[in-house]
C-alpha beads as a LAMMPS data file, in Angstrom:
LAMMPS data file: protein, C-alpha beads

226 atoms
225 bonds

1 atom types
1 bond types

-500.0 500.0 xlo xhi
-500.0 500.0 ylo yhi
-500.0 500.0 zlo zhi

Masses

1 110.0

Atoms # bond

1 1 1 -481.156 -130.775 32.483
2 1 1 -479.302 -127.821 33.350
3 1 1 -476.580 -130.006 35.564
4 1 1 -475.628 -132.698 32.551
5 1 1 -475.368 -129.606 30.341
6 1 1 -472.963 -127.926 32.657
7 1 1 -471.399 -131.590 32.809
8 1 1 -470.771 -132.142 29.584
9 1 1 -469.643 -128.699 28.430
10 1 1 -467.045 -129.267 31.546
11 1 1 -465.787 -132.302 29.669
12 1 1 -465.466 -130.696 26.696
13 1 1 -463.475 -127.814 27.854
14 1 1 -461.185 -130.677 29.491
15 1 1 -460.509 -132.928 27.153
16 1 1 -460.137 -129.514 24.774
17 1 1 -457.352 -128.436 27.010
18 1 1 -455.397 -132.508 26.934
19 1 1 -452.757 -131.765 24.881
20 1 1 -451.117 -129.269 27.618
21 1 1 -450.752 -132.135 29.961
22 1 1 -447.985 -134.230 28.061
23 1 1 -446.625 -135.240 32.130
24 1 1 -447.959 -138.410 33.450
25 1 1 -450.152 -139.284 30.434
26 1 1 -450.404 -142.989 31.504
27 1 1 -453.227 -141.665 33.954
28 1 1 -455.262 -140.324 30.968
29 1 1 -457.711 -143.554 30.899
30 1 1 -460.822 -144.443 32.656
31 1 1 -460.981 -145.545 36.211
32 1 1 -463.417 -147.989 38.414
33 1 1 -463.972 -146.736 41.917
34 1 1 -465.511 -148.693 44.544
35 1 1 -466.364 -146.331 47.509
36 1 1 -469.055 -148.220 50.323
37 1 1 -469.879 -151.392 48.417
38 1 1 -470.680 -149.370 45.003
39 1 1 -468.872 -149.576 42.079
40 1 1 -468.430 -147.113 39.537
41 1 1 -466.764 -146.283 36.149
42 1 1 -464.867 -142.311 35.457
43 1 1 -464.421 -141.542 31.957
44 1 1 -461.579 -139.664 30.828
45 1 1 -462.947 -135.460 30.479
46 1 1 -459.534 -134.070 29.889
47 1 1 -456.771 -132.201 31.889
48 1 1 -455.187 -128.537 32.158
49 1 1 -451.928 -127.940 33.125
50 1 1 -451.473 -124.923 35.504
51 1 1 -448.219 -123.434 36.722
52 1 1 -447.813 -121.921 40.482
53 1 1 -444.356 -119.287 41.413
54 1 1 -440.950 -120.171 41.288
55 1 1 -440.948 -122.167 44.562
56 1 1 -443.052 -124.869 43.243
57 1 1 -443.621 -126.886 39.798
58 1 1 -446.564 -126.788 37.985
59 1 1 -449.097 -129.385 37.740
60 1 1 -451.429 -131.489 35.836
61 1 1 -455.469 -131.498 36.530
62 1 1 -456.796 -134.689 35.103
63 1 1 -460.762 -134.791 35.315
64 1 1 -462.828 -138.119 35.102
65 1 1 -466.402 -137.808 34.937
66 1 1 -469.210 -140.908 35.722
67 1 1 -472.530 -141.123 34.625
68 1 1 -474.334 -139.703 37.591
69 1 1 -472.251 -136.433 37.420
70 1 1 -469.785 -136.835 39.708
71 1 1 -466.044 -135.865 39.432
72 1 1 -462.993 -137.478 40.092
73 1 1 -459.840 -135.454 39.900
74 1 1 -456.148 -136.574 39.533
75 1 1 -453.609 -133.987 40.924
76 1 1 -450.295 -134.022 39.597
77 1 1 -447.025 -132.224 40.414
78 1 1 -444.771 -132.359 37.123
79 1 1 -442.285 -134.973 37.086
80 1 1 -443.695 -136.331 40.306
81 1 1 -444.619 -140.105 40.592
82 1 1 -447.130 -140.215 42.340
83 1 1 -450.615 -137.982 42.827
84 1 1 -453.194 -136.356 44.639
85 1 1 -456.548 -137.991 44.220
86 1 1 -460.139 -136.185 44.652
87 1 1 -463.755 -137.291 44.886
88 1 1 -466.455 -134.385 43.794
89 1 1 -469.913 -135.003 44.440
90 1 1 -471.469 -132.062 42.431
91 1 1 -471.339 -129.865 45.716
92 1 1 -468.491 -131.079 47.975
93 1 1 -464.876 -132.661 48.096
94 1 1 -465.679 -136.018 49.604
95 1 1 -462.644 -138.003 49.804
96 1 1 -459.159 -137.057 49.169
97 1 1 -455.908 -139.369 49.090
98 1 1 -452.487 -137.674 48.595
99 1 1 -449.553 -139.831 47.783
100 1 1 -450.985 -142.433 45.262
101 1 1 -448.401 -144.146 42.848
102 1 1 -448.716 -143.420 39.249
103 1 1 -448.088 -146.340 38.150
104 1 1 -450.330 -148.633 40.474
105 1 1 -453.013 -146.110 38.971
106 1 1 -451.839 -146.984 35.709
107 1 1 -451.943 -151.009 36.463
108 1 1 -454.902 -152.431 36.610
109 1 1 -454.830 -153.353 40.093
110 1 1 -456.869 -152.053 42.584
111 1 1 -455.400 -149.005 44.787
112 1 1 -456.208 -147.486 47.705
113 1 1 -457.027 -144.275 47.698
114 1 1 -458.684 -142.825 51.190
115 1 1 -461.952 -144.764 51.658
116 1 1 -461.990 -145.980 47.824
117 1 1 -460.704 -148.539 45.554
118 1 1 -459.420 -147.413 42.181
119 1 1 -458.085 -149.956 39.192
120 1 1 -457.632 -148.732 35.720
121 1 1 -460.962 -150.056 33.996
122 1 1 -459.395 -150.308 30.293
123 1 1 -457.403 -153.021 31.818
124 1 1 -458.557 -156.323 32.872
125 1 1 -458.148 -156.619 36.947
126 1 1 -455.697 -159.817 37.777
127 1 1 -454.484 -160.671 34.167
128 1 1 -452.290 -163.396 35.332
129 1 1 -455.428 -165.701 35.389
130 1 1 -455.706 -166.327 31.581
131 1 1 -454.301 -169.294 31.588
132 1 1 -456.290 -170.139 34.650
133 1 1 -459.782 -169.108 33.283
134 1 1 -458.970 -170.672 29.597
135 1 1 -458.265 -173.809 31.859
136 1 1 -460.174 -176.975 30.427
137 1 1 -462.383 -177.536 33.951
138 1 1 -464.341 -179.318 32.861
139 1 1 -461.640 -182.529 33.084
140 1 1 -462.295 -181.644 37.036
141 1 1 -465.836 -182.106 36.483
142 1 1 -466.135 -177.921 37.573
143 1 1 -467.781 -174.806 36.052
144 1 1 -464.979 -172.903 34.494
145 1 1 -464.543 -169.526 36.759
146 1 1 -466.334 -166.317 34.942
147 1 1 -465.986 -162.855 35.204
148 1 1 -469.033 -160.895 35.750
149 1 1 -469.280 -156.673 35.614
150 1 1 -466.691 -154.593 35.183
151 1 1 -464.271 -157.840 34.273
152 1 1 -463.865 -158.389 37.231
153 1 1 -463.548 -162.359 38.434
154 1 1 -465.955 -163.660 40.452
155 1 1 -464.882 -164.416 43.977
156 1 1 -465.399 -165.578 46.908
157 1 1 -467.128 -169.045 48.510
158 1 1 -470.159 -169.256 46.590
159 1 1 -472.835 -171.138 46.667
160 1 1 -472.726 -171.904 43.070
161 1 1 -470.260 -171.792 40.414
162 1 1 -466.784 -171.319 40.778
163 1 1 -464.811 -168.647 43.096
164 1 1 -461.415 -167.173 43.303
165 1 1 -461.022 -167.081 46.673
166 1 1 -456.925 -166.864 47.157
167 1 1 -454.681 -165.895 44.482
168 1 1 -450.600 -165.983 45.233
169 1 1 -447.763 -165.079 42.909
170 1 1 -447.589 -168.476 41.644
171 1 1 -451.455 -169.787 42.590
172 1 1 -454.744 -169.399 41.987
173 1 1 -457.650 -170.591 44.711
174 1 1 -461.144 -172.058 43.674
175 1 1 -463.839 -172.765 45.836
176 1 1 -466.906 -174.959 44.708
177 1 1 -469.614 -176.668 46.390
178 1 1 -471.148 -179.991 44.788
179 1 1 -473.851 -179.816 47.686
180 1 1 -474.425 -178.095 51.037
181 1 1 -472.093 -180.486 52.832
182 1 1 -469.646 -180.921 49.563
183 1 1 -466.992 -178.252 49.410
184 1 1 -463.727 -177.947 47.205
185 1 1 -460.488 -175.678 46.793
186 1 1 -458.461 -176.011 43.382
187 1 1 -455.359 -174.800 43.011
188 1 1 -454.394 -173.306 39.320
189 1 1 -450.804 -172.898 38.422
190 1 1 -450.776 -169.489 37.170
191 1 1 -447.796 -170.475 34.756
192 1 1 -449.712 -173.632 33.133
193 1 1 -453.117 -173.462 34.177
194 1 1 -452.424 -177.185 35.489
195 1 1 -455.216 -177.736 38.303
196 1 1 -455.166 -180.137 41.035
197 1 1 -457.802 -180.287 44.061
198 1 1 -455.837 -178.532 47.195
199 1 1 -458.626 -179.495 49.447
200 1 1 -462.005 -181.435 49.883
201 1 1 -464.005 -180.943 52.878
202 1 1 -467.296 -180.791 54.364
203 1 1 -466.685 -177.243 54.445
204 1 1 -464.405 -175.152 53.711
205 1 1 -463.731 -171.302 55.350
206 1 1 -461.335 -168.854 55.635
207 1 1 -459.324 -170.934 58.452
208 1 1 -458.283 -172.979 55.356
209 1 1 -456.507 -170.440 53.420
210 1 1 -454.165 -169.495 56.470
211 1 1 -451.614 -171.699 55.415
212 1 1 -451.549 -170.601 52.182
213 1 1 -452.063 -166.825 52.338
214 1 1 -448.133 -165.618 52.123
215 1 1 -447.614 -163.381 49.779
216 1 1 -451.100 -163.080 48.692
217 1 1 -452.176 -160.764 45.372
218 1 1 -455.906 -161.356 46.569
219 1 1 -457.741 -162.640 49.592
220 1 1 -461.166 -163.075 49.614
221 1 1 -460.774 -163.133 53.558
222 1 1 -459.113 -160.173 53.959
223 1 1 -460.732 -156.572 54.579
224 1 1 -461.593 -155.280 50.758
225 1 1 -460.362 -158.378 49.596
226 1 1 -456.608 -157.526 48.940

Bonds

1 1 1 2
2 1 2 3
3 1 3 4
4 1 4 5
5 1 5 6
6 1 6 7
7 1 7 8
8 1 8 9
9 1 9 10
10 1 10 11
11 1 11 12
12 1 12 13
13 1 13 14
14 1 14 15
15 1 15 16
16 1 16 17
17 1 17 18
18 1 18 19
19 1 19 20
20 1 20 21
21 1 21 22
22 1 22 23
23 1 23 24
24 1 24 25
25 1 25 26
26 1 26 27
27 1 27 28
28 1 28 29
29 1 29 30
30 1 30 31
31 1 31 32
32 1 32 33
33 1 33 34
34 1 34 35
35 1 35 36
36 1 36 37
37 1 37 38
38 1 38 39
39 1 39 40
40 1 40 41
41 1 41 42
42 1 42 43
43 1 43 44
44 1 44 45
45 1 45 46
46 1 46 47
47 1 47 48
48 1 48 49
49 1 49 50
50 1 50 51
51 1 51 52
52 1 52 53
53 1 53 54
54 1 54 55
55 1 55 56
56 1 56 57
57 1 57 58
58 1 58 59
59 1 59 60
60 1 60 61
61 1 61 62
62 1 62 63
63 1 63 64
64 1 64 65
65 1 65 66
66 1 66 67
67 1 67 68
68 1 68 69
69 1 69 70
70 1 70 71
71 1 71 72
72 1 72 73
73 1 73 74
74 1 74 75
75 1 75 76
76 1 76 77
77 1 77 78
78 1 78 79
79 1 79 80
80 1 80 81
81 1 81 82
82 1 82 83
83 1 83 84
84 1 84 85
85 1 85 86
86 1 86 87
87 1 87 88
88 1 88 89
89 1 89 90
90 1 90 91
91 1 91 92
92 1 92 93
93 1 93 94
94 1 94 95
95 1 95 96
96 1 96 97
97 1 97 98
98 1 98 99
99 1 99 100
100 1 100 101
101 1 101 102
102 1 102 103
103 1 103 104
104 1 104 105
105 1 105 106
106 1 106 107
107 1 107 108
108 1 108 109
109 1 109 110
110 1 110 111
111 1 111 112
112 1 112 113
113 1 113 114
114 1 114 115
115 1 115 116
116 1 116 117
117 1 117 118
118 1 118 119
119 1 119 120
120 1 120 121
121 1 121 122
122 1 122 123
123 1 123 124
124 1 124 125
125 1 125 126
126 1 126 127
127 1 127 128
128 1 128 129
129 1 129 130
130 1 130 131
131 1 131 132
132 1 132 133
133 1 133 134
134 1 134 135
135 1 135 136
136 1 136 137
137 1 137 138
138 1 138 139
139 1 139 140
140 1 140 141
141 1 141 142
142 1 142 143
143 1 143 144
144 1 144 145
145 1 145 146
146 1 146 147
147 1 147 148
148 1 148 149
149 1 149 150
150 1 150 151
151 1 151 152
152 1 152 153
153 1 153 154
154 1 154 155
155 1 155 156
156 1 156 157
157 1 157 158
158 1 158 159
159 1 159 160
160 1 160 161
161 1 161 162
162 1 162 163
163 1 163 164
164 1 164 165
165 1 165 166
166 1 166 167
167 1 167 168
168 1 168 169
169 1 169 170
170 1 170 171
171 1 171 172
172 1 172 173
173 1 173 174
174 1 174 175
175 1 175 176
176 1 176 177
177 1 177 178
178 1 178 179
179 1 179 180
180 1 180 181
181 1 181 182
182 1 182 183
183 1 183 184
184 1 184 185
185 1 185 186
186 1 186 187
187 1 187 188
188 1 188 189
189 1 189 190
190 1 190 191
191 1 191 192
192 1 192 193
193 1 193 194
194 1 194 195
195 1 195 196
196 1 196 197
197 1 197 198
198 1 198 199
199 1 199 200
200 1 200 201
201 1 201 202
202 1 202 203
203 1 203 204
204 1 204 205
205 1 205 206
206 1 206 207
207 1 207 208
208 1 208 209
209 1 209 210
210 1 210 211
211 1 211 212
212 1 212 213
213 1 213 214
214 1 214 215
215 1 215 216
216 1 216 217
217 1 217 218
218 1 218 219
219 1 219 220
220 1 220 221
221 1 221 222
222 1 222 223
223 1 223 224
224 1 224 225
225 1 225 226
């Protein structure tokens, strides 16, 4: 339709125009944003570089487009480290974050950015669970942990199967249930992968994890889980 053609000549013209952007090129990857439970992926469209008066620098436009049409755009002072991020719904501005590190863009981890989550989707989210994941469970008699869509682990205190419920700088937290009334927490050495059973219990809730929680990378228990 008319829209999609309008979208993809857009990215064209973008990605066209990349090679005037040479600041900040770490940002020039795709992006996962999770905005009100949904999750979606922004493909790179291309960037323009546009300069302002002698009072202030110029700065990079970075455009990310998802399937549905939408826009994100990345706003970027030259030589700044950090940006100004923009949600564009095909006929309005809907979220805007100013402030957002560069680099935390560029990680991998999720960032906050106004009402959304972004994480750089070419990268997998927590890589300091390989050795964790390439664990040999089954000498715990457990289903090794998985990652479903968009790489992402699965978490949480699930019913069945295994969930990352707590991970630490040094730890990584499992919960599994053998039966309704059969719960268990395993703790992973993020170093080794060595696992050992942290806790067995009837049940098992966030209460649990309080003791634990310091310094935590990811908390199932906490508000948007980080």
């Amino acid at each position: 339709d008319a829209r999609s053609a309008l979208g993809a000549a857009y990215a064209e013209a973008r990605a066209a125009s990349a090679a005037r952007c040479p600041d900040a090129a770490e940002l020039e990857t795709s992006f996962e944003l999770t905005l009100d439970g949904r999750t979606r992926v922004f493909a790179y469209a291309g960037c323009r570089r546009a300069g302002r008066n002698d009072y202030l620098p110029p700065y990079s436009e970075r455009t990310y487009r998802a399937a549905d049409g939408d826009a994100l755009v990345i706003v970027t002072d030259e030589g700044a480290s950090s940006s100004e991020v923009l949600l564009w719904d095909g006929s309005r501005w809907t979220e805007r974050a100013q402030g957002v590190s560069n680099a935390a863009l560029a990680s991998g981890d999720p960032v906050a950015a106004a009402r959304a989550t972004l994480r750089n989707a070419a990268k997998p989210l927590y890589p300091e669970l390989a050795a964790c994941e390439s664990a040999d469970w089954s000498r715990a008699a457990l289903a090794a942990p998985k990652r479903g869509a968009h790489r992402r682990p699965e978490t949480g205190f699930l019913s069945a199967g295994t969930g990352l419920v707590l991970l630490t700088k040094t730890a990584a937290y499992y919960y599994h249930q053998d039966c309704d009334i059969c719960a268990e927490l395993t703790e992973c050495e993020l170093s080794t992968g060595r696992l050992t059973s942290a806790l067995q219990a009837h049940a098992i809730d966030c209460s649990d994890l309080k003791p634990l929680e310091s310094g935590a990378v990811f908390d199932a228990c906490a508000a948007g889980g980080r």
